[in-house]
C-alpha positions as CSV (number, residue, x, y, z in Angstrom):
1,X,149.5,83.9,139.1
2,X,149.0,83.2,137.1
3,X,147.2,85.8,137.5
4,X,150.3,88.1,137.6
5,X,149.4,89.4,134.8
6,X,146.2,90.4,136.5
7,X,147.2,88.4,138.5
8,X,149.7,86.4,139.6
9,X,147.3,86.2,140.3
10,X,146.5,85.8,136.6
11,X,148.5,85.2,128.4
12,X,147.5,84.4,125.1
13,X,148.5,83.9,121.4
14,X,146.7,85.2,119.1
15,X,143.1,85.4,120.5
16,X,142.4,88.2,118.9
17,X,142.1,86.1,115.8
18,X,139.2,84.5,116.9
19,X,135.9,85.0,115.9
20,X,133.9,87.9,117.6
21,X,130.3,86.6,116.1
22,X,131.4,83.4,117.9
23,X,128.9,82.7,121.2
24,X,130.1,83.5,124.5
25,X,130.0,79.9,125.5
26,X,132.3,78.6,122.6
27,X,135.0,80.7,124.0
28,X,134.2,80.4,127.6
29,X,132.7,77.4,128.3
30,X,131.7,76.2,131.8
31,X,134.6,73.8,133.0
32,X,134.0,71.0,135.2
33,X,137.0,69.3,136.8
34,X,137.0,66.7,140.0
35,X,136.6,69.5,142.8
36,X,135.8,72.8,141.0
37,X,133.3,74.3,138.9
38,X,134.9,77.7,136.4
39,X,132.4,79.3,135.3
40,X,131.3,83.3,134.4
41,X,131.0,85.5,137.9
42,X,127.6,86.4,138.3
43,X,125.5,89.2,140.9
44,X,125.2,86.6,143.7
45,X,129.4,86.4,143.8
46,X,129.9,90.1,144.4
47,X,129.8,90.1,148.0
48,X,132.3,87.1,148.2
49,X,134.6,88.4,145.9
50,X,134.3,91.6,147.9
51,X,135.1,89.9,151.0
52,X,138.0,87.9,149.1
53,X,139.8,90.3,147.3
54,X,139.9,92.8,150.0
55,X,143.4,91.3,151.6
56,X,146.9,93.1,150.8
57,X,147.8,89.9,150.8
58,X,146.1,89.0,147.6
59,X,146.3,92.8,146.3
60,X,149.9,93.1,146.2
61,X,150.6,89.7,144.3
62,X,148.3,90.6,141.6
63,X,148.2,93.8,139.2
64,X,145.0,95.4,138.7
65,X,143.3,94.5,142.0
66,X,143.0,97.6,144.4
67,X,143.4,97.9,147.7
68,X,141.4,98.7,149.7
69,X,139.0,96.8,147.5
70,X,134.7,96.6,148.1
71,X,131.8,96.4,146.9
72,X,131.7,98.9,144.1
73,X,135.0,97.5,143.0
74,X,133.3,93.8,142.7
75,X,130.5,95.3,141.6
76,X,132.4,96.6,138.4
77,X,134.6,93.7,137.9
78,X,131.4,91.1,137.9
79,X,130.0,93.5,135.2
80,X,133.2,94.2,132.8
81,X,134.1,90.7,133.0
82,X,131.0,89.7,130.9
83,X,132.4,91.8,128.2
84,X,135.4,90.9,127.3
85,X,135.3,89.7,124.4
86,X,137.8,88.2,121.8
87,X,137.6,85.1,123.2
88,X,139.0,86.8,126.7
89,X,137.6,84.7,129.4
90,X,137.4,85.7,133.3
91,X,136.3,82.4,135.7
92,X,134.7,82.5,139.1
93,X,136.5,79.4,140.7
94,X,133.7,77.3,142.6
95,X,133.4,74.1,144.9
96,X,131.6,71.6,142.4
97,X,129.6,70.4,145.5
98,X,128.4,73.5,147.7
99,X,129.2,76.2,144.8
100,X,131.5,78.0,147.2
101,X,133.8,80.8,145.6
102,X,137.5,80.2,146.0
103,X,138.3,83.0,143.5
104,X,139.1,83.5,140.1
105,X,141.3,83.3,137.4
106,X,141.3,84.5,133.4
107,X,142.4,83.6,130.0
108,X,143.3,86.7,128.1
109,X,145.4,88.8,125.6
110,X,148.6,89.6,127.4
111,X,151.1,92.8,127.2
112,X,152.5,91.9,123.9
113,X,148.9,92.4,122.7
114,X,149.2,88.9,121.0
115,X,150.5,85.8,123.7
116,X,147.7,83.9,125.7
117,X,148.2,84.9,129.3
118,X,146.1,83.3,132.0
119,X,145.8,84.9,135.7
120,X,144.6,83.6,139.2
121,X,144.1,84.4,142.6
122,X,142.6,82.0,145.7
123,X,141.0,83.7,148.9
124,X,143.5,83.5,151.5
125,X,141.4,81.2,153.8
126,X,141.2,78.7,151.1
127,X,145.2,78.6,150.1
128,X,147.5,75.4,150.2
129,X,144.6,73.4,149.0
130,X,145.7,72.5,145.6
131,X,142.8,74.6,143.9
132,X,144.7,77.1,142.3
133,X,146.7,73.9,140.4
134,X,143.6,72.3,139.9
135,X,141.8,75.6,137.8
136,X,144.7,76.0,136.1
137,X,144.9,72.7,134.4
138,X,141.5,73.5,133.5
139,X,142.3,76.8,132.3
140,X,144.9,75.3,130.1
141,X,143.4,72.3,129.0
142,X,140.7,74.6,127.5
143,X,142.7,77.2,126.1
144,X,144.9,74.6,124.3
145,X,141.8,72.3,123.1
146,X,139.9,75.3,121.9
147,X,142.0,77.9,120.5
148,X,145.1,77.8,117.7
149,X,147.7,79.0,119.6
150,X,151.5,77.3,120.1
151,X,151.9,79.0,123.8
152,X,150.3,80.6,127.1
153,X,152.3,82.8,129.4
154,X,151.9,83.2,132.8
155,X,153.8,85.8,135.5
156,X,154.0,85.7,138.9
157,X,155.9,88.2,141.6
158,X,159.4,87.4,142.4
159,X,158.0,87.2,146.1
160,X,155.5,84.5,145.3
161,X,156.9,81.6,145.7
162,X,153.5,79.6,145.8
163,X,152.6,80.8,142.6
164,X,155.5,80.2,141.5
165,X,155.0,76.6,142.4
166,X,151.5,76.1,140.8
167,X,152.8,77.1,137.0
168,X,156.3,74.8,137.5
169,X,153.6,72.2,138.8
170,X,151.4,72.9,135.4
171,X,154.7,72.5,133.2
172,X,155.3,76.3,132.4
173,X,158.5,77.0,131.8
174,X,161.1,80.2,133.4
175,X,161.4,82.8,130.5
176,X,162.5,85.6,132.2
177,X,162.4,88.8,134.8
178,X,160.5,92.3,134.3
179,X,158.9,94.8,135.9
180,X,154.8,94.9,136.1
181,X,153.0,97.8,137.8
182,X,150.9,96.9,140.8
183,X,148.1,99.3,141.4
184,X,147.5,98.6,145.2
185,X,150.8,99.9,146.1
186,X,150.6,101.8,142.8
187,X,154.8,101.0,142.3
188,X,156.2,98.7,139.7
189,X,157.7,95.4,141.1
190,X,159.8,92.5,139.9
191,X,157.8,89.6,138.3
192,X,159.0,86.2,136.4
193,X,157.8,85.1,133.4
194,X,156.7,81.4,132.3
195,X,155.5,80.2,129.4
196,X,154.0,76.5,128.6
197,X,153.9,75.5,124.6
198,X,151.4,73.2,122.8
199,X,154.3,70.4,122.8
200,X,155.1,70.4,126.4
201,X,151.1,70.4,127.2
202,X,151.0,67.7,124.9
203,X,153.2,65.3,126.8
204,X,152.0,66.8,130.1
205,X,148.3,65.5,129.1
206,X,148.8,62.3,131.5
207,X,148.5,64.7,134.7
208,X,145.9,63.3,136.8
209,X,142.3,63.1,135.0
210,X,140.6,64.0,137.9
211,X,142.4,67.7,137.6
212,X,141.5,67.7,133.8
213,X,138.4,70.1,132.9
214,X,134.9,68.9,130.9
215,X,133.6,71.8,128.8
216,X,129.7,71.5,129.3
């Protein structure tokens, strides 16, 4: 994932010392990369996430997605998302051009209750494309540029080997193994942790700028 904490499709430090009079869009701006727009999921994505989401495939790489997974099940996620809060964030990830959803991905409090975690997941018909890379660069970029934290964490299944690839590719960092409960198959399973510090961001800052995100 990163959102393998959702995830592994998706972690955060200290986000819950941010401001909670502070407007939605100072913690969760819009971002604008080179192919992808991340923005808040609205009413008009429920039937695409719907559609998306509903794929064991996806389901048993991430934690809290169920499977089988419709309508209602958007329906509700659309609507909690825009309550997070705490400086929490939860993206829809969109073609800059036609506004096509990909997915989606988050930026929130992680099981410690402290670290940054971020979370991701692509539809299936739009994998091997780079965009899960892409958002989370932007996902990262922002997190580091607008919150005081030293680190984000990030886990993905053991069995993921893609995901695995997108955090390496963003700089995080192998931490260690655990055990995360996935609700489709409603088991625990084997995840890996990785985290990426402010430092190693820092010097990673050169990755292509078409791949870096504009808050608007």
């Amino acid at each position: 994932m990163r959102h393998e904490p959702e995830r592994d499709l998706a972690g955060e430090p200290c986000l819950d010392t941010l401001s909670l009079d502070r407007p939605p869009s100072y913690d969760c701006p819009v971002l604008v990369t080179e192919n992808l727009v991340l923005r808040a999921p609205h009413a008009e994505d429920i039937d695409a996430i719907a559609i998306l989401a509903d794929n064991p495939a996806i389901a048993t790489m991430v934690s809290r997605i169920p499977h089988p997974y419709g309508r209602t099940d958007a329906e509700t996620f659309v609507r909690t998302s825009a309550h997070r809060g705490n400086g929490n964030c939860v993206y829809a990830i969109t073609d800059s051009e036609s506004g096509k959803l990909y997915g989606c991905c988050s930026l929130e409090t992680g099981k410690d209750g402290v670290s940054p975690e971020i979370g991701y997941w692509i539809g299936e018909p739009f994998w091997r494309r780079g965009i899960a890379t892409e958002a989370v660069h932007a996902l990262v970029d922002m997190a580091f540029r607008t919150r005081e934290i030293d680190h984000i964490d990030a886990r993905c299944r053991v069995i993921n080997p893609a995901s695995r690839r997108v955090l390496q590719k963003s700089g995080f960092q192998f931490q260690g193994s655990g055990m995360i409960h996935i609700q489709s198959i409603n088991a625990s399973a084997a995840v890996e942790w990785f985290r990426l510090d402010r430092k190693t961001w820092v010097s990673l800052i050169g990755w292509s700028s078409e791949n870096r995100a504009r808050a608007s």
